[in-house]
N, CA, C and O of each residue as an XYZ file, in Angstrom:
872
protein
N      94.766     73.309    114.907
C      94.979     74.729    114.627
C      96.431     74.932    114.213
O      97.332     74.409    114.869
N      96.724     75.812    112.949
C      98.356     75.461    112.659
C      98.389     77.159    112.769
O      97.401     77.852    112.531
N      99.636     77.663    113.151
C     100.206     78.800    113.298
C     100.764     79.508    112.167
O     101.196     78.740    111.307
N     100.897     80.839    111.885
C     100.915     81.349    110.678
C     102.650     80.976    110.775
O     103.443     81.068    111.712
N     102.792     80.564    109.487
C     104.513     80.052    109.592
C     105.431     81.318    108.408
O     106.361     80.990    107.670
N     104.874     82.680    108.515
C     105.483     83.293    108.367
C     106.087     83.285    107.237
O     106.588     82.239    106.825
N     106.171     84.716    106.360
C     106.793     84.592    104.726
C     107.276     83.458    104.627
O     106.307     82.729    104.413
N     108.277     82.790    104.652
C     108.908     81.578    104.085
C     108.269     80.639    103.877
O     108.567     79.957    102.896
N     106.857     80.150    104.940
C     106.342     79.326    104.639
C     105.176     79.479    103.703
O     104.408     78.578    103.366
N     105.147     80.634    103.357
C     103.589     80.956    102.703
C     104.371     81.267    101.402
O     103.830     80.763    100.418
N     105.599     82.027    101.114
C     105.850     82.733     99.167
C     105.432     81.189     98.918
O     105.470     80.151     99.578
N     105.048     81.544     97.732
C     104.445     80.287     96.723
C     105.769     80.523     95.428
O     105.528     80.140     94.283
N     106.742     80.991     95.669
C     107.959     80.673     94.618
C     108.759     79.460     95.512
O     109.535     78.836     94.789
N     108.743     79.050     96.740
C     109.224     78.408     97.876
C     107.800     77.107     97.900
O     108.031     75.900     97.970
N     106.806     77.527     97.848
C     105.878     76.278     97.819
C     105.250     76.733     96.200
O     104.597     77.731     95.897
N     105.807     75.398     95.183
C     105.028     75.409     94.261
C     103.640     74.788     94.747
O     103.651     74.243     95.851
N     102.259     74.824     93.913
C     101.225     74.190     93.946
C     100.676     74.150     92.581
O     100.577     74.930     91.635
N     100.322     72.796     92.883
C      99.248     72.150     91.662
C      98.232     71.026     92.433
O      98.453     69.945     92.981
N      97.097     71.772     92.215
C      95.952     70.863     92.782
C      95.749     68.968     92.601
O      95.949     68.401     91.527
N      95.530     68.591     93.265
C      95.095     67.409     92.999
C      93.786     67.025     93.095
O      93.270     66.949     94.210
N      92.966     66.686     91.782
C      91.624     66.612     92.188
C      91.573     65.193     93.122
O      90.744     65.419     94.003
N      92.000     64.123     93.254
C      91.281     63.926     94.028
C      91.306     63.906     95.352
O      90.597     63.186     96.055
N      92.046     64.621     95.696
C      92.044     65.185     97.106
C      90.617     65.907     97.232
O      90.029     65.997     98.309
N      90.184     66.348     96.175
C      88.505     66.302     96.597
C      87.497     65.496     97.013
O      86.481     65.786     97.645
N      87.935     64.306     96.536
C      87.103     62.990     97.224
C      87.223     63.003     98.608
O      86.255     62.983     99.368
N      88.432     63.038     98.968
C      89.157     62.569    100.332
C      88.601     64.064    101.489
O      88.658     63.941    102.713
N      88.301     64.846    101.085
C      87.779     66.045    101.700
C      86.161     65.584    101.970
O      85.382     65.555    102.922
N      86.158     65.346    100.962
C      84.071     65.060    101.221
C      83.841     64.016    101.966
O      82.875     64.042    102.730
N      84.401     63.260    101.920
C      85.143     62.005    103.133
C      84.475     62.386    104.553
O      83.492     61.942    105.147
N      85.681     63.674    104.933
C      85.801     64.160    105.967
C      84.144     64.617    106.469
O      83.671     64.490    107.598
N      83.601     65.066    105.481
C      82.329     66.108    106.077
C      81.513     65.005    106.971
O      81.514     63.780    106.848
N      80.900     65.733    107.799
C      80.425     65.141    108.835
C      79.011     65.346    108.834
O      78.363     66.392    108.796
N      78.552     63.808    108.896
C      76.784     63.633    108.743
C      75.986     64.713    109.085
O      76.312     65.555    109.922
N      74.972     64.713    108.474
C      73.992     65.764    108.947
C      73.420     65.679    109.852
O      72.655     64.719    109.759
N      73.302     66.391    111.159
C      72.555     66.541    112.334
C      73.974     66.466    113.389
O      73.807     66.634    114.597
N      75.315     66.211    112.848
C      76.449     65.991    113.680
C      76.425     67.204    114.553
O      76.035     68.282    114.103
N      76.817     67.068    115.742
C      77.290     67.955    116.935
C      78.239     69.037    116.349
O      79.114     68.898    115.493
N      77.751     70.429    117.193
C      78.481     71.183    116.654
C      80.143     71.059    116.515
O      80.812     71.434    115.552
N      80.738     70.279    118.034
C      82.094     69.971    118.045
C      82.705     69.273    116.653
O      83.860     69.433    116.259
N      81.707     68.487    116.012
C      82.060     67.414    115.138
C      82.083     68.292    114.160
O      83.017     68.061    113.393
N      81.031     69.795    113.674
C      81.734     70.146    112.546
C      82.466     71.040    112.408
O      82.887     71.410    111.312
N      82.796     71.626    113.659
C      84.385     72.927    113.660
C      85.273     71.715    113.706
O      86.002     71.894    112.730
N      85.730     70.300    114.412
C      86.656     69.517    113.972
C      86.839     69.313    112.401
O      88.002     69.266    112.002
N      85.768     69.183    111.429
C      86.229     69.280    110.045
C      86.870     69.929    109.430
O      87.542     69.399    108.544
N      86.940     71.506    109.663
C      87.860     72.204    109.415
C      89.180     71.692    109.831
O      90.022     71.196    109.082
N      89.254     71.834    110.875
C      90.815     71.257    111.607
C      91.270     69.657    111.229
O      92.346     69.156    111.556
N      90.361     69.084    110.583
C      90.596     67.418    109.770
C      91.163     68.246    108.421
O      92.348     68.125    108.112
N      90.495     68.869    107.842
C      90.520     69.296    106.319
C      92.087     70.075    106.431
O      93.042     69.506    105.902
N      92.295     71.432    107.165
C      93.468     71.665    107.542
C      94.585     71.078    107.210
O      95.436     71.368    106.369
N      94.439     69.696    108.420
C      95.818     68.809    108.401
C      96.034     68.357    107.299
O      97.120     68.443    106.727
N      95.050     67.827    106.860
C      94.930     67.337    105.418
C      95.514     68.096    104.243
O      96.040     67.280    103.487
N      95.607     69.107    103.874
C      95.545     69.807    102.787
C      97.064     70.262    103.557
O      97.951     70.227    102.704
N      97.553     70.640    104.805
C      98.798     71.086    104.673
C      99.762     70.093    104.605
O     100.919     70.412    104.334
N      99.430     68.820    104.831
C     100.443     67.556    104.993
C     100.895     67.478    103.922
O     102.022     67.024    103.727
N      99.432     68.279    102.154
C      99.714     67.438    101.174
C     100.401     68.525    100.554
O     101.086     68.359     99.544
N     100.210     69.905    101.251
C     100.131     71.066     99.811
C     101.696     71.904    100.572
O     102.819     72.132    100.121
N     100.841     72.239    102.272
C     102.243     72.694    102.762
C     101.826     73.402    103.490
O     100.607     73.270    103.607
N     102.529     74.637    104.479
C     101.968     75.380    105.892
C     101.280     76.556    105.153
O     100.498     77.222    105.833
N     101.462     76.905    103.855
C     100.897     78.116    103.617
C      99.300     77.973    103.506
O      98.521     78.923    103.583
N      98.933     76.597    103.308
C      97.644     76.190    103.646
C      96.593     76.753    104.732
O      95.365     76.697    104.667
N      97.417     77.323    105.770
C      96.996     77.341    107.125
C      95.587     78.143    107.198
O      94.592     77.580    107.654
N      95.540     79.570    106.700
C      94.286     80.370    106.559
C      93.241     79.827    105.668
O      92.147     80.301    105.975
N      93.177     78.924    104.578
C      92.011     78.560    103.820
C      90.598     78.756    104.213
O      89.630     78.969    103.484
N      90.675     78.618    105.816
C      89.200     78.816    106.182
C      88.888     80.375    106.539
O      87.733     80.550    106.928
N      89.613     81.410    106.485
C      89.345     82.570    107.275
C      89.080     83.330    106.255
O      89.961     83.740    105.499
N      87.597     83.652    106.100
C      86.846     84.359    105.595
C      86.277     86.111    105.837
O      85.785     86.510    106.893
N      86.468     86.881    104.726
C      86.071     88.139    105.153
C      85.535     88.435    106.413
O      85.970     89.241    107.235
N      84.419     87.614    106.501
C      83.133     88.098    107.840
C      83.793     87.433    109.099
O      83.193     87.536    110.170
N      85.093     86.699    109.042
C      85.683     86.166    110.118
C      85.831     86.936    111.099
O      86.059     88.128    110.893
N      85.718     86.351    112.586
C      86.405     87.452    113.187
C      88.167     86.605    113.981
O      88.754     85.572    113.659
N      88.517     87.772    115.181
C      89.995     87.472    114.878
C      90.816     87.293    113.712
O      90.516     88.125    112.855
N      91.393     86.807    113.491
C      92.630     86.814    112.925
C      92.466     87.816    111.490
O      93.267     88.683    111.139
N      91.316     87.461    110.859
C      90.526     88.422    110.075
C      91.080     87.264    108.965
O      91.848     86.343    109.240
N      90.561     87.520    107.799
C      90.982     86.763    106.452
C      90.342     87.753    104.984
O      89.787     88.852    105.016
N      90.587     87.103    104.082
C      90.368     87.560    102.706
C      89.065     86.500    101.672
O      88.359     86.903    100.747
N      89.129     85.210    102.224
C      88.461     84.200    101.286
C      86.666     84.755    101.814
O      86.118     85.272    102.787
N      86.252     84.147    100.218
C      85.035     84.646    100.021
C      84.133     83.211     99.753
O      82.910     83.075     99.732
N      84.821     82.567     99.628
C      83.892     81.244     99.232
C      83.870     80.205    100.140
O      83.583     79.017     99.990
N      84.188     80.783    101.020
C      83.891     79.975    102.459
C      83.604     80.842    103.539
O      84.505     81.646    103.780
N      82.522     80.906    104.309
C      82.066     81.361    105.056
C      82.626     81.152    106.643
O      83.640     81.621    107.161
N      81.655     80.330    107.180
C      81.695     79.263    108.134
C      80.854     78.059    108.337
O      79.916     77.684    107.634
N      81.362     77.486    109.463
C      80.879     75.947    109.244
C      79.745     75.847    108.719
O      79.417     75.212    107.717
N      78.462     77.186    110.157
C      77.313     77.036    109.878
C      76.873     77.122    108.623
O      75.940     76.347    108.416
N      77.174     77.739    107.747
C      76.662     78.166    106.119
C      77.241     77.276    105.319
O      76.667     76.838    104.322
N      78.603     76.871    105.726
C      79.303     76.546    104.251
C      79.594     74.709    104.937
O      80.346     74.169    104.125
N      79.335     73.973    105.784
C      79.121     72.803    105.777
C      77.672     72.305    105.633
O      76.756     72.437    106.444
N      77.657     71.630    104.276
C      76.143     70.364    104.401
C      76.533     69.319    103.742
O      77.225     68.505    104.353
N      76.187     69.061    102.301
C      76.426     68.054    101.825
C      77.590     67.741    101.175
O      78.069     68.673    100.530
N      78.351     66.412    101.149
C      79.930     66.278    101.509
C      80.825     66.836     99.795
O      81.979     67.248     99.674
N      79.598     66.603     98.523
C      80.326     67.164     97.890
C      80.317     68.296     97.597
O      81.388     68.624     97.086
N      79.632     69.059     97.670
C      79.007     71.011     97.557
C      79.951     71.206     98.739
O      80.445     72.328     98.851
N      80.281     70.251     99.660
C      81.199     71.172    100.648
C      82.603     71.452    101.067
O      83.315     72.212    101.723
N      82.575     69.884     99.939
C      84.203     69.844     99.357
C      84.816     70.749     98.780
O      85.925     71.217     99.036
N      83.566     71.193     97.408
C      83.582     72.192     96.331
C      84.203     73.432     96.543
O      84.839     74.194     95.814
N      83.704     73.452     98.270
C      83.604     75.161     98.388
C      84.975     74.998     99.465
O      85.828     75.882     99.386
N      85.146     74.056    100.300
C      86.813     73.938    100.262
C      87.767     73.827     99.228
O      88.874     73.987     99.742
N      87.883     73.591     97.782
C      88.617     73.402     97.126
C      89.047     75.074     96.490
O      90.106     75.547     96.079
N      87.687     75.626     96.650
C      87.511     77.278     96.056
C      88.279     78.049     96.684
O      89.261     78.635     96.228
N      87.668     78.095     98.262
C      88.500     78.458     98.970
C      90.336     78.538     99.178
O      91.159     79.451     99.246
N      90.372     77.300     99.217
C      91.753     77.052     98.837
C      92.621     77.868     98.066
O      93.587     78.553     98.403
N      91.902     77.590     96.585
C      92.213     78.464     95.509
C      92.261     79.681     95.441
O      93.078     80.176     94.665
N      91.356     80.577     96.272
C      91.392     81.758     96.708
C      92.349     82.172     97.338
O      93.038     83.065     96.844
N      92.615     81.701     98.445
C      93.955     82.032     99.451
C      95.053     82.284     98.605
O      95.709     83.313     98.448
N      95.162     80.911     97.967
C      96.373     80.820     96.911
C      96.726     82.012     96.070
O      97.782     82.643     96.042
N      95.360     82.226     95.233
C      96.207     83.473     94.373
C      96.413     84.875     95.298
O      97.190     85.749     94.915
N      95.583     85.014     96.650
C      95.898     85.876     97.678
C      97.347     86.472     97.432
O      97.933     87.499     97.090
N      97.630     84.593     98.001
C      99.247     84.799     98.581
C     100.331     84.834     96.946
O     101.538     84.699     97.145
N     100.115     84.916     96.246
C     100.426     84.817     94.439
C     100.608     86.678     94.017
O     101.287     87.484     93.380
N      99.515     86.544     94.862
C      99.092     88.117     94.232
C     100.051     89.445     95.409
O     100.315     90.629     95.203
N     100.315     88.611     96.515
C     100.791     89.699     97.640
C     102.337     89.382     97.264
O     103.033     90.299     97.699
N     103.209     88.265     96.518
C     104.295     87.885     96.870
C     104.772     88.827     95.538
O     105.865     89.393     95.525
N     103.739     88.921     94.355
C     103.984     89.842     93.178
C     104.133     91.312     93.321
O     104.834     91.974     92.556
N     103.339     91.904     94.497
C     103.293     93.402     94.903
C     104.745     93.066     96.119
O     105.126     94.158     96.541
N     105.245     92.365     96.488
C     105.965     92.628     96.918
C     107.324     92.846     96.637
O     108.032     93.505     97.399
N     107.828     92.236     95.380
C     109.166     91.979     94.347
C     108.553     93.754     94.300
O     108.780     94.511     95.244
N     108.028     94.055     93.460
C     107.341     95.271     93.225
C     107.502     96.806     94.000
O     107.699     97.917     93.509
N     107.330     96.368     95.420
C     107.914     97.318     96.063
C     108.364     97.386     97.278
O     107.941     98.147     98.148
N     109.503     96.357     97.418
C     110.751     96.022     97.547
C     111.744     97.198     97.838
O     112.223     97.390     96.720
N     112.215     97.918     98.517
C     113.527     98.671     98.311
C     114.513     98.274     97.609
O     114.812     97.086     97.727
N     115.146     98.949     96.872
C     116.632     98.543     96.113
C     116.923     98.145     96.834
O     116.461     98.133     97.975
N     118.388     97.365     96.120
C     119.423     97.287     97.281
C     120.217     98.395     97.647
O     120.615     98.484     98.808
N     120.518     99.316     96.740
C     121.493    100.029     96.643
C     121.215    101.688     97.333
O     122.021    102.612     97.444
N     119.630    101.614     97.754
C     118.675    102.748     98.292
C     119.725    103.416     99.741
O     120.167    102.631    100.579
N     119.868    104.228     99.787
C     120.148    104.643    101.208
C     119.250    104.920    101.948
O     118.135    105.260    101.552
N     119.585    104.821    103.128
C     118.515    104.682    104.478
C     116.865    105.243    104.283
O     115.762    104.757    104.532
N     117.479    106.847    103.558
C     115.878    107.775    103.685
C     115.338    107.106    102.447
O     114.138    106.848    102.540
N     116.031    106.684    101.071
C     115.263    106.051    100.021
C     114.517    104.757    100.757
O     113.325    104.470    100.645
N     115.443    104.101    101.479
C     114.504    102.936    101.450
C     113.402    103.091    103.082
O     112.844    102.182    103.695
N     113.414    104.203    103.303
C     112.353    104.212    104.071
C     111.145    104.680    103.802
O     110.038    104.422    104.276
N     111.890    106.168    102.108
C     110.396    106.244    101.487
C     109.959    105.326    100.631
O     108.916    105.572    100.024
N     110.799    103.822    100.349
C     109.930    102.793     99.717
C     109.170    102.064    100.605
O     108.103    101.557    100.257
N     109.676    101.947    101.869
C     108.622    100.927    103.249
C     107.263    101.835    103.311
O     106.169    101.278    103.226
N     107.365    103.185    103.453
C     106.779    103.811    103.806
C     105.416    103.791    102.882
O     104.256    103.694    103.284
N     105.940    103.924    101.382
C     104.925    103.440    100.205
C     104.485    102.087    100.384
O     103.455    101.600     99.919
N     105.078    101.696    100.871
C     104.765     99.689    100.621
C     103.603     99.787    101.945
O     102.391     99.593    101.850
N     104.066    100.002    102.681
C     102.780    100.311    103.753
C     101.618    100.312    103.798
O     100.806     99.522    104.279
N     101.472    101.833    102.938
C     100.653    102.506    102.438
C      99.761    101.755    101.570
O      98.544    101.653    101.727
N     100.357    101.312    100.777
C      99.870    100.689     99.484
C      99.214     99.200    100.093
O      98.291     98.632     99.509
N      99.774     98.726    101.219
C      99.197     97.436    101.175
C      98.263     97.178    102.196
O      97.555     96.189    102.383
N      98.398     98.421    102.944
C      97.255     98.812    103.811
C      95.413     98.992    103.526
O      94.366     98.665    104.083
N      95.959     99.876    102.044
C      94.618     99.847    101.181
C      94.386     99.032    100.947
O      93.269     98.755    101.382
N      95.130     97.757    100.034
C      94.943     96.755     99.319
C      93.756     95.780    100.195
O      92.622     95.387     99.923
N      94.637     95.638    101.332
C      93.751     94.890    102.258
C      92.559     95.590    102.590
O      91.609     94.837    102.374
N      92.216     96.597    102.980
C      91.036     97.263    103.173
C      90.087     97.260    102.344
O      88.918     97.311    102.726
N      90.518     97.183    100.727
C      89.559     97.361     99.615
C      89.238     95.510     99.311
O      88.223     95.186     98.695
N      90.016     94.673     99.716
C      90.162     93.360     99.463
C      89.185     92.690    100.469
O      88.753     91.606    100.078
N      88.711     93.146    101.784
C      88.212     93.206    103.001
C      86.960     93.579    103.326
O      86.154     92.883    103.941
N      86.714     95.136    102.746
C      85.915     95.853    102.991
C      86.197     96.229    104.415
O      85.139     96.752    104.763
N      86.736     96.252    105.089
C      86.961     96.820    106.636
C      86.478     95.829    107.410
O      86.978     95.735    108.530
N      85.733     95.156    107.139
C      84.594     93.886    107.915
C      85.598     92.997    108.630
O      86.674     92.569    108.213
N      84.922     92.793    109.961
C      85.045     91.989    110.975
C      86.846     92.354    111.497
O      87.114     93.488    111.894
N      88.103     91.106    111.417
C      89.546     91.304    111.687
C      90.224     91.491    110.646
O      91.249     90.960    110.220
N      89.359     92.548    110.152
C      90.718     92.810    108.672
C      91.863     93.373    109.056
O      92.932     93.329    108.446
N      91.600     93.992    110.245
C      93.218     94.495    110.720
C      94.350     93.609    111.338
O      95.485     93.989    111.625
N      93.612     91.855    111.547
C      94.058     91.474    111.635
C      95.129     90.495    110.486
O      96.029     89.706    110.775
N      94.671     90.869    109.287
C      95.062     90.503    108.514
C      95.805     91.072    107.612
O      96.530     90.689    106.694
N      95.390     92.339    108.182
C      96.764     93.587    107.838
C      98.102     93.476    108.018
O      99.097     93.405    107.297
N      97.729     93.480    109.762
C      99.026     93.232    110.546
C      99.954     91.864    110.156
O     101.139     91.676    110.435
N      99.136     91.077    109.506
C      99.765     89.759    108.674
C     100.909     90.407    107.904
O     102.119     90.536    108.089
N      99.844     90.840    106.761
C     100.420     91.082    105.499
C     101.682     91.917    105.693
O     102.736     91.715    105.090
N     101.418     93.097    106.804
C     103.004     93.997    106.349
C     103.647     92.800    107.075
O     104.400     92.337    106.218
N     103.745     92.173    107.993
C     104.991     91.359    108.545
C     105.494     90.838    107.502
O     106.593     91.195    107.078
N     104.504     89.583    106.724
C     105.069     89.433    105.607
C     105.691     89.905    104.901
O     106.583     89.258    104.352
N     105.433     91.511    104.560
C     106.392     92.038    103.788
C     107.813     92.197    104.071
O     108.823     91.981    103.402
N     107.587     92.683    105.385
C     108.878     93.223    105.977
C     109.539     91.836    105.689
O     110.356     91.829    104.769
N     109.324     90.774    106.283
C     109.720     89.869    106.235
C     110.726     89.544    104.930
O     111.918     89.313    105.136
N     110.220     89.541    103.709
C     110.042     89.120    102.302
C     111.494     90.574    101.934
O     112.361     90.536    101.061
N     111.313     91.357    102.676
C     112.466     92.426    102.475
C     113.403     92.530    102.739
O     114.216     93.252    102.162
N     113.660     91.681    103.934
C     114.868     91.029    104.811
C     114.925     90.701    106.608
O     115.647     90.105    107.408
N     113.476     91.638    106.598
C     113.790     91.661    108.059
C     113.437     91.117    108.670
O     112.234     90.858    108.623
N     114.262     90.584    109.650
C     114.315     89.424    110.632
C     112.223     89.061    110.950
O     111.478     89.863    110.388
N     111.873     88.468    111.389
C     110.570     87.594    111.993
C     110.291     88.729    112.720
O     109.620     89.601    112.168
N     110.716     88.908    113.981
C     110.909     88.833    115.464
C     110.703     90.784    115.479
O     109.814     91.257    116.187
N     111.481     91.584    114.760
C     111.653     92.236    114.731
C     110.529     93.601    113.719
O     110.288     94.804    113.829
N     110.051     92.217    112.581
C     108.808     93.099    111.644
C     107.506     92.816    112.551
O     106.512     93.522    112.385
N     107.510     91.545    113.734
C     106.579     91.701    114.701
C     106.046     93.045    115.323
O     104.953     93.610    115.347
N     107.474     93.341    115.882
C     107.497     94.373    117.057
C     107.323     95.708    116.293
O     106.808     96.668    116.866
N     107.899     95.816    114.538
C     107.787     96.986    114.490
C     105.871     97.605    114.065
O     105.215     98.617    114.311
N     105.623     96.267    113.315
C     104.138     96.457    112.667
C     103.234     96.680    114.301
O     102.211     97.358    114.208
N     103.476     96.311    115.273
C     102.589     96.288    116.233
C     102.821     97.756    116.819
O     101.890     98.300    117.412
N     103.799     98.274    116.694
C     104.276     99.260    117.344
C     103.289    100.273    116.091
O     102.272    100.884    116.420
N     103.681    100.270    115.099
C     103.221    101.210    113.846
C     101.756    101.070    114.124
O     101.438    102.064    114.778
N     100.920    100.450    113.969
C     100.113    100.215    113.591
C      98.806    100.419    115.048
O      97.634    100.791    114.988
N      99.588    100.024    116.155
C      99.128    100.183    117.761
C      97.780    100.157    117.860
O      97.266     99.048    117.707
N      97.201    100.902    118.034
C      95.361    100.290    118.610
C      94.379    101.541    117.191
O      93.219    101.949    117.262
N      95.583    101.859    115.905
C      94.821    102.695    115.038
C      93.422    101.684    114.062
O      92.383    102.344    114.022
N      93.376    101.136    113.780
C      92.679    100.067    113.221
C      91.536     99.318    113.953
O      91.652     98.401    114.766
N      90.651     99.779    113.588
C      89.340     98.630    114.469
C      88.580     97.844    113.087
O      88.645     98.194    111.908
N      87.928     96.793    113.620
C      86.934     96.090    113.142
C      85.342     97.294    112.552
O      84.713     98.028    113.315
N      85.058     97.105    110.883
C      84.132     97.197    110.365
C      84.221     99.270    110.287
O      83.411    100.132    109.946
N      85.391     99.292    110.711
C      85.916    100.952    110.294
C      87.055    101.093    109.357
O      88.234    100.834    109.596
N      86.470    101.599    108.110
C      87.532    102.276    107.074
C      88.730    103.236    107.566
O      88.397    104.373    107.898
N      90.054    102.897    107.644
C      90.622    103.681    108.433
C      90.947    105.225    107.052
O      91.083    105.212    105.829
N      90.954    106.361    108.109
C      91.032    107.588    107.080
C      92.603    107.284    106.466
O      93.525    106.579    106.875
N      92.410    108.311    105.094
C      93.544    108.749    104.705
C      94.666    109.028    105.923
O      94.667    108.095    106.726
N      95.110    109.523    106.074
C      95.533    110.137    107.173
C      96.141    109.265    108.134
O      97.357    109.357    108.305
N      95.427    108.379    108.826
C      96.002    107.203    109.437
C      96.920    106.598    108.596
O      98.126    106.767    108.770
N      96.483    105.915    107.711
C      97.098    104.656    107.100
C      98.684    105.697    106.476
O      99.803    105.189    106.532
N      98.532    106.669    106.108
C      99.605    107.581    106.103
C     100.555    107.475    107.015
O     101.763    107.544    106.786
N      99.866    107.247    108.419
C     100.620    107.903    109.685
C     101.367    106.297    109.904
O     102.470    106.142    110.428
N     100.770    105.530    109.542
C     101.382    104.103    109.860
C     102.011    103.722    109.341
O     102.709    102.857    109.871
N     102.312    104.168    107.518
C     103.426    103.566    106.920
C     104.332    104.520    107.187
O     105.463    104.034    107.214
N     104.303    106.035    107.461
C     105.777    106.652    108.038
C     106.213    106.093    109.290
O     107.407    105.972    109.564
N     105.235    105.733    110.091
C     105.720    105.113    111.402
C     106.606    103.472    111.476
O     107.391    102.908    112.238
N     106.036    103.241    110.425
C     106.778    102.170    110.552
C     108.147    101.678    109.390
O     108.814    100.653    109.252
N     108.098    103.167    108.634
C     109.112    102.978    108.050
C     110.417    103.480    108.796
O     111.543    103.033    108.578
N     110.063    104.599    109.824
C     110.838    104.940    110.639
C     111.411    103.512    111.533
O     112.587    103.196    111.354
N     110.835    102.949    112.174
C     110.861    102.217    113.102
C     112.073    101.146    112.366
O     113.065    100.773    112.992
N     111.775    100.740    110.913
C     112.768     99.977    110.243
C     113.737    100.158    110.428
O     114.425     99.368    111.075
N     114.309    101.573    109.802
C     115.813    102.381    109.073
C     116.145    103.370    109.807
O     117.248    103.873    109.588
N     115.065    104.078    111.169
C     115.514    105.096    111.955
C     116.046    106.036    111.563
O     116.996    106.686    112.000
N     114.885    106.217    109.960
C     114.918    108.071    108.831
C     113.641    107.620    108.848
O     113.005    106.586    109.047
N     113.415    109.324    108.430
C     112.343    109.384    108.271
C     112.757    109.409    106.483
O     113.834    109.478    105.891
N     111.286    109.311    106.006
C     110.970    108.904    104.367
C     111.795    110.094    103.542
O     111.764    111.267    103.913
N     112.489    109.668    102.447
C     113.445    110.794    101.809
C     111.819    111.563    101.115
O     110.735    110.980    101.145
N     112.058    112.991    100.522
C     111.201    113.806    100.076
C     111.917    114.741     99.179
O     112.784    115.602     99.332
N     111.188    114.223     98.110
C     111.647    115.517     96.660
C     111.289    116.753     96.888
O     111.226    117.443     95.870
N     110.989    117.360     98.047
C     110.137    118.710     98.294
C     110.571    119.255     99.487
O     110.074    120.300     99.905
C-alpha cells in the first residue's frame, strides 16, 4: 500500500512519463491463476503497484481507485475491482495499462487547472483569497462531475484541494488542516453536494488560508 506522496510527488512537470510497452508483459506475469484465493488477487494489485511505481514513480500510487471505490474515493474508470477487472493475464494487463493512463491525464489535467488558477503573485490578501476561494469552487465541481458523487468522491476531493493548496505554496501540513477544517463532515458518499455548500467551502477555506475574507466588486 503506498501513501499519497503529495503535489510534488504526483505534478507530472516533476515526473515526466512515457509508457513502456513492455512493462505490459511483466504485469500479465503478475496476474494470478484462475481459481487463486481471494488474498492472492488483492496482492496483485499491491505486486502491480510496486511495480509500476519503482518504474514510473509515487504518482503511480492511485491507478487502482476507481469511481465506485470506496474510501479514499478515485476517478479511474477502466478499472473497477479485482472481482470484475482480474481474469485473464492479458485483458487484465490491458485494463491496468488503461487505467494507468487514466490517472495520468487526471493528474495532467488537474496540474493544468491549477497554473490556471493559481493566485498572482502580486494579489493582496482579499485578491488572493477571492482566487482560493474560486479555485475551490471550481475544483470541487470538477471532481463531482468527474465522479458523479459515487461512493469516496469526497475523498478525493479532499485530495485534490490539498494538492492545490499545495501546488500554490502552502506548506503540506497546513493545506491538511485547512481543507479538513473547510470542508468538515459537509460532503457524504453518493450525495451531490448543493450549490450553496460547495460555495460555503471555498470561502471557508479561503479564509482559513489568508485570514480575508474573498475581495468583492460589489
Amino acid at each position: 500500500m503506498h501513501d499519497d506522496p503529495g503535489w510534488p510527488g504526483l505534478d507530472p512537470a516533476r515526473h515526466p512519463f512515457t509508457w513502456n510497452p513492455g512493462d505490459e508483459t511483466d504485469i500479465a506475469r503478475l496476474v494470478p491463476a484462475a481459481g487463486a484465493s481471494w488474498e492472492d488477487t488483492w496482492r496483485f494489485v499491491d505486486e502491480v503497484t510496486d511495480l509500476l511505481v519503482s518504474r514510473y514513480g509515487p504518482w503511480v500510487f492511485a491507478w487502482s481507485w476507481s469511481v465506485t471505490g470506496v474510501g479514499g474515493g478515485g476517478i479511474v474508470t477502466e478499472w473497477c475491482c479485482v472481482n470484475h477487472s482480474v481474469g485473464e493475464p492479458d485483458e487484465t494487463a490491458a485494463k491496468v495499462v488503461a487505467a494507468l493512463h487514466e490517472w495520468r491525464d487526471w493528474l495532467e489535467e488537474l496540474a493544468e487547472r491549477f497554473g490556471r488558477l493559481a493566485p498572482p503573485s502580486h494579489a493582496t490578501a482579499e485578491e488572493r483569497s477571492w482566487h482560493l476561494e474560486r479555485a475551490a469552487v471550481r475544483l470541487v465541481t470538477l471532481v463531482v462531475d468527474r465522479t458523479g458523487a459515487e461512493a469516496g468522491w469526497h475523498g478525493q476531493c479532499r485530495r485534490v484541494l490539498k494538492w492545490f493548496l499545495a501546488s500554490a505554496g502552502v506548506d503540506r501540513r497546513e493545506a491538511e488542516t485547512v481543507v479538513e477544517s473547510a470542508v468538515g463532515g459537509r460532503f457524504e458518499s453518493w450525495v451531490e453536494p448543493r450549490r450553496t455548500v460547495v460555495d460555503a467551502v471555498g470561502e471557508d477555506l479561503a479564509v482559513e488560508v489568508t485570514g480575508h475574507r474573498p475581495y468583492r466588486d460589489h
